[in-house]
C-alpha positions as CSV (number, residue, x, y, z in Angstrom):
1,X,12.5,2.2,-60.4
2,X,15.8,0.2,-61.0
3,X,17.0,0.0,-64.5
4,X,19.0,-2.8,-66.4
5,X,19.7,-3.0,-70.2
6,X,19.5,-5.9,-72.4
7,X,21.5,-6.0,-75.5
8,X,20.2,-8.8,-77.7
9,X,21.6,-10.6,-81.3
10,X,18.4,-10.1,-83.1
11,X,19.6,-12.3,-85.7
12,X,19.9,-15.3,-83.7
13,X,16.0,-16.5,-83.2
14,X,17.6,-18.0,-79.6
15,X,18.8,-15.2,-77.7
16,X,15.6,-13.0,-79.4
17,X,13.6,-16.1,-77.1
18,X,15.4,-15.6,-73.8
19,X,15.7,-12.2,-74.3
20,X,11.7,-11.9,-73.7
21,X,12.0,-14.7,-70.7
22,X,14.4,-12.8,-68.6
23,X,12.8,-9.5,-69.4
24,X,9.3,-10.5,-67.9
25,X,11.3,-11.9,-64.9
26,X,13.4,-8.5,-64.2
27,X,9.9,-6.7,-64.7
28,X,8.4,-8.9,-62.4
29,X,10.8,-8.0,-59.9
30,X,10.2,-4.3,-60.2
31,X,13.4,-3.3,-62.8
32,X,12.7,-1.2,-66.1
33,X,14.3,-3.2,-68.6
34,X,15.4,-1.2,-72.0
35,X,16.2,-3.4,-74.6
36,X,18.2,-3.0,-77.9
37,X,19.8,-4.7,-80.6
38,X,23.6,-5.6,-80.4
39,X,23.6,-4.1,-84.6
40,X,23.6,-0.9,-83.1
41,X,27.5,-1.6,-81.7
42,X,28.4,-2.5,-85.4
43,X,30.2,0.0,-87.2
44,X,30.4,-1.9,-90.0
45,X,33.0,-0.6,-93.1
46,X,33.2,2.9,-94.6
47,X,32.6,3.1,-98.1
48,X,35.9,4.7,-100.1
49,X,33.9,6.4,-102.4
50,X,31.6,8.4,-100.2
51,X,32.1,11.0,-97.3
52,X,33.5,9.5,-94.6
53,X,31.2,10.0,-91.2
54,X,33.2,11.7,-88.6
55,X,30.9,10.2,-85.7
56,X,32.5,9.7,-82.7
57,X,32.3,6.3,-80.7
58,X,29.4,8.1,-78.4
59,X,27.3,7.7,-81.5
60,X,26.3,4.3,-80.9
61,X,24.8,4.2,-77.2
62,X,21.4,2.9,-77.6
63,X,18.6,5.5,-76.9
64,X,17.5,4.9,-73.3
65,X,21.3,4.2,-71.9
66,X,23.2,6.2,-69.6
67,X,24.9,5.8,-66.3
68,X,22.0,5.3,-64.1
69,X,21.6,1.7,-65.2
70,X,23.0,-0.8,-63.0
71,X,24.1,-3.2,-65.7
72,X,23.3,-4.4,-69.2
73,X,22.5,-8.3,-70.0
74,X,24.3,-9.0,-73.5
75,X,22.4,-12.2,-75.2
76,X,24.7,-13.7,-78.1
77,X,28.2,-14.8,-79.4
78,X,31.9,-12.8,-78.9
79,X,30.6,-10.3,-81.4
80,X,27.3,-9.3,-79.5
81,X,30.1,-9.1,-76.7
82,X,32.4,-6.8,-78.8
83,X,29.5,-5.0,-80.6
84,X,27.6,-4.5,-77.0
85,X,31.2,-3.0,-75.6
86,X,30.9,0.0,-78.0
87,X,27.4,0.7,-77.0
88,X,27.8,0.6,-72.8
89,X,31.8,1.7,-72.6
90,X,30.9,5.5,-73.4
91,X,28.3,5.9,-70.5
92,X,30.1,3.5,-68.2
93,X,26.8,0.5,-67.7
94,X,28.8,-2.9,-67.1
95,X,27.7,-5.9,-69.1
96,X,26.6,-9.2,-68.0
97,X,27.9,-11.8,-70.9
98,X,25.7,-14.3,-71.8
99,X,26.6,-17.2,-74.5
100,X,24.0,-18.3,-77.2
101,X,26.9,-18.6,-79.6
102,X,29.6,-21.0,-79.8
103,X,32.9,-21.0,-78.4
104,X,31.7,-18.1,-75.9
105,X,35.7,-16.8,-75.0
106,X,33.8,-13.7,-73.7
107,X,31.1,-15.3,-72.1
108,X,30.2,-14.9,-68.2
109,X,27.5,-17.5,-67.8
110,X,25.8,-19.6,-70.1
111,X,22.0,-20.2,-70.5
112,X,22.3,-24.0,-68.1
113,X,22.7,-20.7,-65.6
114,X,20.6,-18.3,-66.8
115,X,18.5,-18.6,-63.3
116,X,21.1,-18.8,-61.0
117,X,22.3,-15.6,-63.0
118,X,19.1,-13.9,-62.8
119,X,19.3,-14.7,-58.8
120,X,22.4,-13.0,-58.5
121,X,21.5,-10.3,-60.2
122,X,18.4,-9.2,-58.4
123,X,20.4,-10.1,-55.1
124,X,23.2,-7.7,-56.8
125,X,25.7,-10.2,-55.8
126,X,28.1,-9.7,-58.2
127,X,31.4,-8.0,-58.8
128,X,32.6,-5.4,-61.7
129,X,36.1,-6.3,-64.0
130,X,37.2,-3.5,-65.7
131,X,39.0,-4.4,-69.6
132,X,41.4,-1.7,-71.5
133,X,39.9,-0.5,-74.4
134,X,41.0,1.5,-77.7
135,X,39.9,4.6,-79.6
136,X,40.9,4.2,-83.0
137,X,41.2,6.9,-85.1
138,X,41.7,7.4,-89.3
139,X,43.4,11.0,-89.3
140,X,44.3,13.4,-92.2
141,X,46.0,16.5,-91.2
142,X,43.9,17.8,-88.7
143,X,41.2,16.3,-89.9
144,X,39.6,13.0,-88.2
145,X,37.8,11.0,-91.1
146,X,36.9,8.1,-89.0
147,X,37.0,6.3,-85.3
148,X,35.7,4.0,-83.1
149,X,35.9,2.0,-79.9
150,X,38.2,-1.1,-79.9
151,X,38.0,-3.7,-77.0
152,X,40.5,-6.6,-78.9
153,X,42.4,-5.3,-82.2
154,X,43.2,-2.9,-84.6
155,X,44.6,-4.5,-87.9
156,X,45.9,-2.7,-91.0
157,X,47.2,-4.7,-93.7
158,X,46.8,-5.0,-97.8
159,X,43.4,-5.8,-99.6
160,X,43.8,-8.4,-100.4
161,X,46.3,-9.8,-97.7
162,X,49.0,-11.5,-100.1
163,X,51.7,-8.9,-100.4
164,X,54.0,-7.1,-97.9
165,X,53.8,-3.5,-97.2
166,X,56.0,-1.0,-94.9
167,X,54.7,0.7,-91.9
168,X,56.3,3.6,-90.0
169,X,55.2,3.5,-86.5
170,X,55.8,6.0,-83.3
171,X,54.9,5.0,-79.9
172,X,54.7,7.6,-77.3
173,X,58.2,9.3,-76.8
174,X,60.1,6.7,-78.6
175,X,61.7,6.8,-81.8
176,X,59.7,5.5,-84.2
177,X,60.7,2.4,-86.1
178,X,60.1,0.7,-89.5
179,X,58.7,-2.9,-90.1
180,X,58.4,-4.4,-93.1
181,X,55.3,-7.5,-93.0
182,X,52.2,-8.5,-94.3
183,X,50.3,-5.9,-91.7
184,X,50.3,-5.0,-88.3
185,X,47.8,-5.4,-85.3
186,X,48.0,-3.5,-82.1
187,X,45.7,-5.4,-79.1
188,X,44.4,-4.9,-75.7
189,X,45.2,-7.9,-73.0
190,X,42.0,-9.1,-74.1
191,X,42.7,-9.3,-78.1
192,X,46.1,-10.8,-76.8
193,X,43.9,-14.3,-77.4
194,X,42.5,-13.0,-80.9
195,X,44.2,-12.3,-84.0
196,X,47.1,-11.4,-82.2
197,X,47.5,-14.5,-80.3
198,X,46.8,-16.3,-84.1
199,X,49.8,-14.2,-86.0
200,X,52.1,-15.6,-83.1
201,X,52.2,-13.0,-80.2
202,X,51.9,-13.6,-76.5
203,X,48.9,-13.4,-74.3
204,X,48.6,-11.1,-72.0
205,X,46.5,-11.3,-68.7
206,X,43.5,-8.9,-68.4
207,X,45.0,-6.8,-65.9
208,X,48.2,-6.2,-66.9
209,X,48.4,-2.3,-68.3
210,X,49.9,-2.7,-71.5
211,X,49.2,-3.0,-75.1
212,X,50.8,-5.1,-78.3
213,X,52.2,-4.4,-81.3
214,X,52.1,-7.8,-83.6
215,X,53.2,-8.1,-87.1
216,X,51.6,-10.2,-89.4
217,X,54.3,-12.3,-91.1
218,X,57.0,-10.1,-91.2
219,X,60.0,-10.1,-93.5
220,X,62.8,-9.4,-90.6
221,X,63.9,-11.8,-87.9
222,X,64.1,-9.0,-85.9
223,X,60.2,-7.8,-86.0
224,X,58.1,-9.5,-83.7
225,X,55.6,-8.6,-80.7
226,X,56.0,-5.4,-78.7
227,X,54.9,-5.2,-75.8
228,X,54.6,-1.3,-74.0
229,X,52.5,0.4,-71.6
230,X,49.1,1.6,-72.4
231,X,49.7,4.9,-71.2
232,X,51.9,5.3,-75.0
233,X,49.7,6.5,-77.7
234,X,50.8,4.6,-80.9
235,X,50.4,6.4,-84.6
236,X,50.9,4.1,-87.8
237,X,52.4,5.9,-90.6
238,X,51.6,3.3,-94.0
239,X,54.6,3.5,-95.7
240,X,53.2,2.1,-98.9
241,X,51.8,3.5,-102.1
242,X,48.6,1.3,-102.4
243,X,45.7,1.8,-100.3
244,X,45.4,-0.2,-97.3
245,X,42.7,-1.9,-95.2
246,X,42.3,-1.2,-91.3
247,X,39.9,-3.6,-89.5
248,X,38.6,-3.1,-85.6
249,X,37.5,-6.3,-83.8
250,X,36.7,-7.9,-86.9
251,X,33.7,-5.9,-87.6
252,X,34.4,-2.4,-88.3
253,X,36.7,-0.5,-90.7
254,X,37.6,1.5,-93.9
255,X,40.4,2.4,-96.2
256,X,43.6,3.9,-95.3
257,X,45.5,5.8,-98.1
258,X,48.9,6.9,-98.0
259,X,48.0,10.2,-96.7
260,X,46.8,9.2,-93.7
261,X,47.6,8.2,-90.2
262,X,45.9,5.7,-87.9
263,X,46.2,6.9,-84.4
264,X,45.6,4.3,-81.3
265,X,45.3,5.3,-77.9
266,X,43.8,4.0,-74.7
267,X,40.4,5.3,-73.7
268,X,39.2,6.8,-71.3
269,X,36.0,4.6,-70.5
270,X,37.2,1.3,-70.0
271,X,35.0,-2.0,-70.4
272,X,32.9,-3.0,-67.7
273,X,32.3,-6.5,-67.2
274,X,29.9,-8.4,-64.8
275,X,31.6,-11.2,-62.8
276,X,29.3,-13.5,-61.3
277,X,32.7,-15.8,-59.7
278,X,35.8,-15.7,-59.4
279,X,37.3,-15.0,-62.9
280,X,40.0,-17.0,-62.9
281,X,41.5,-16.5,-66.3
282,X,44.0,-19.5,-66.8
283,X,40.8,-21.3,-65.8
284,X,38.9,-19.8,-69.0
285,X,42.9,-20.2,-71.2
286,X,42.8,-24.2,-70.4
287,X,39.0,-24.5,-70.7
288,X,38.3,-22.7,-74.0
289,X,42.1,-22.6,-76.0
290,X,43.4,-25.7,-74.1
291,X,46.2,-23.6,-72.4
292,X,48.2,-25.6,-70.1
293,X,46.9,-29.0,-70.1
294,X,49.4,-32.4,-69.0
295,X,50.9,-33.9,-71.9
296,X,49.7,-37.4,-72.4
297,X,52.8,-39.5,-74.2
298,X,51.5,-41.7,-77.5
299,X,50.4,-45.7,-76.4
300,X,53.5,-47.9,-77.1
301,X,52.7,-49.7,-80.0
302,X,55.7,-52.5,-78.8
């Protein structure tokens, strides 16, 4: 018997509704449907004062999914996307995006198409888009105290974010440099329309093979965006006596302390997303962000 996941915001009472109507219509149809909630992809932030879990990103595959299922149906918003990423990336099941949430950036189809969705899928008429993603990893020594699975951004900057701090940073081979700002964030192609794309750096299509270094208001002309290849690890030295905070997609993070070292790198289990149509992604920049659209001049008010 075929198998599909279903990754559901249990917090939104909307997707917890379609999330029963399109599991008794892949049942019907002969599939095994396992379902979970999209909290299990939330790291959620490390607590200073207690051990830190060294867990590694595996950890938070839902019980029931591994590479025999042909795809995973995520029900919810861009953070049941980003929370659903760290459960499916480690055992490779690609993810079918569904919107219930608002702007929907992330979003493959939205429930107007639920059934011709649900056609395609049991027809298997669809095609696979693989995104970059990130391990990120809190090191000290040789000791890892934290990590997890990145598919937009990791930021490190002051708690609160009003002061500027100093960051030595070493990318692959190259000498390493110094930048003085309010914080950095490194991004994927995809977070290139995130945070990143908010602090003033470029975006960056899907499948170029790259990643970007962005500092957050920085206090040098000469620091702005980086752009490498995503074959260069990239370690973040904090220069700066005060603790500092490090935050993954906007849902996940912990402390960093002077004596330790954020590493970045590109993993090895990319993203898998479901494409239903041709994925045209100035199409998705003009529609959602309002990349790229004619200039209309003001009326003349002669």
């Amino acid at each position: 018997m075929p198998k599909l996941g279903l990754i559901v915001n249990d917090g939104k009472e909307r997707a917890v509704e379609i999330a029963l109507t399109i599991q008794k219509r892949l049942e019907s149809s002969g599939y095994e449907v396992v379902r979970a909630s999209s909290s299990g992809g939330m790291v959620g932030f490390a607590n200073p004062d207690q051990h830190m879990r060294m867990n590694g990103y595996s950890a938070h595959v839902p019980e029931g999914f591994d590479s025999s299922m042909k795809m995973a149906i995520v029900l919810g918003g861009d953070g049941t996307v980003l929370s659903a990423a760290r459960q499916t990336a480690p055992v490779q099941v690609p993810i079918l995006t569904i919107n219930t949430g608002h702007l929907g950036f992330l979003a493959e189809a939205y429930l107007s198409d639920l059934d011709n969705a649900i056609d395609q899928i049991l027809s298997s008429d669809w095609e696979i888009e693989l995104r970059t993603s990130l391990v990120v990893s809190i090191l000290r020594g040789d000791q890892r105290r934290w990590e997890a699975l990145c598919l937009n951004e990791m930021a490190l900057h002051r708690e609160p974010l009003t002061s500027m701090c100093h960051f030595e940073i070493s990318i692959g081979r190259h000498a390493p440099v110094d930048i003085s700002a309010d914080g950095v964030i490194l991004s994927t192609p995809t977070g290139s329309t995130a945070y990143s794309l908010s602090a003033g750096g470029p975006v960056i299509t899907p499948d170029c093979p790259v990643l970007q270094l962005t500092p957050i208001a920085p206090h040098s002309l000469a620091s702005r965006a980086l752009v490498f290849s995503d074959l260069e690890p990239v370690t973040v030295f904090p220069a700066t006596p005060e603790r500092l905070m490090m935050v993954v997609d906007g849902t996940a993070g912990c402390y960093v302390w002077p004596e330790d070292r954020v590493l970045i790198r590109r993993s090895n289990h990319p993203v898998k997303f479901v494409r239903l149509s041709d994925h045209e992604f100035f199409q998705v920049l003009r529609k959602k962000l309002g990349w790229g659209l004619p200039h209309e001049a003001k009326p003349d008010k002669s």
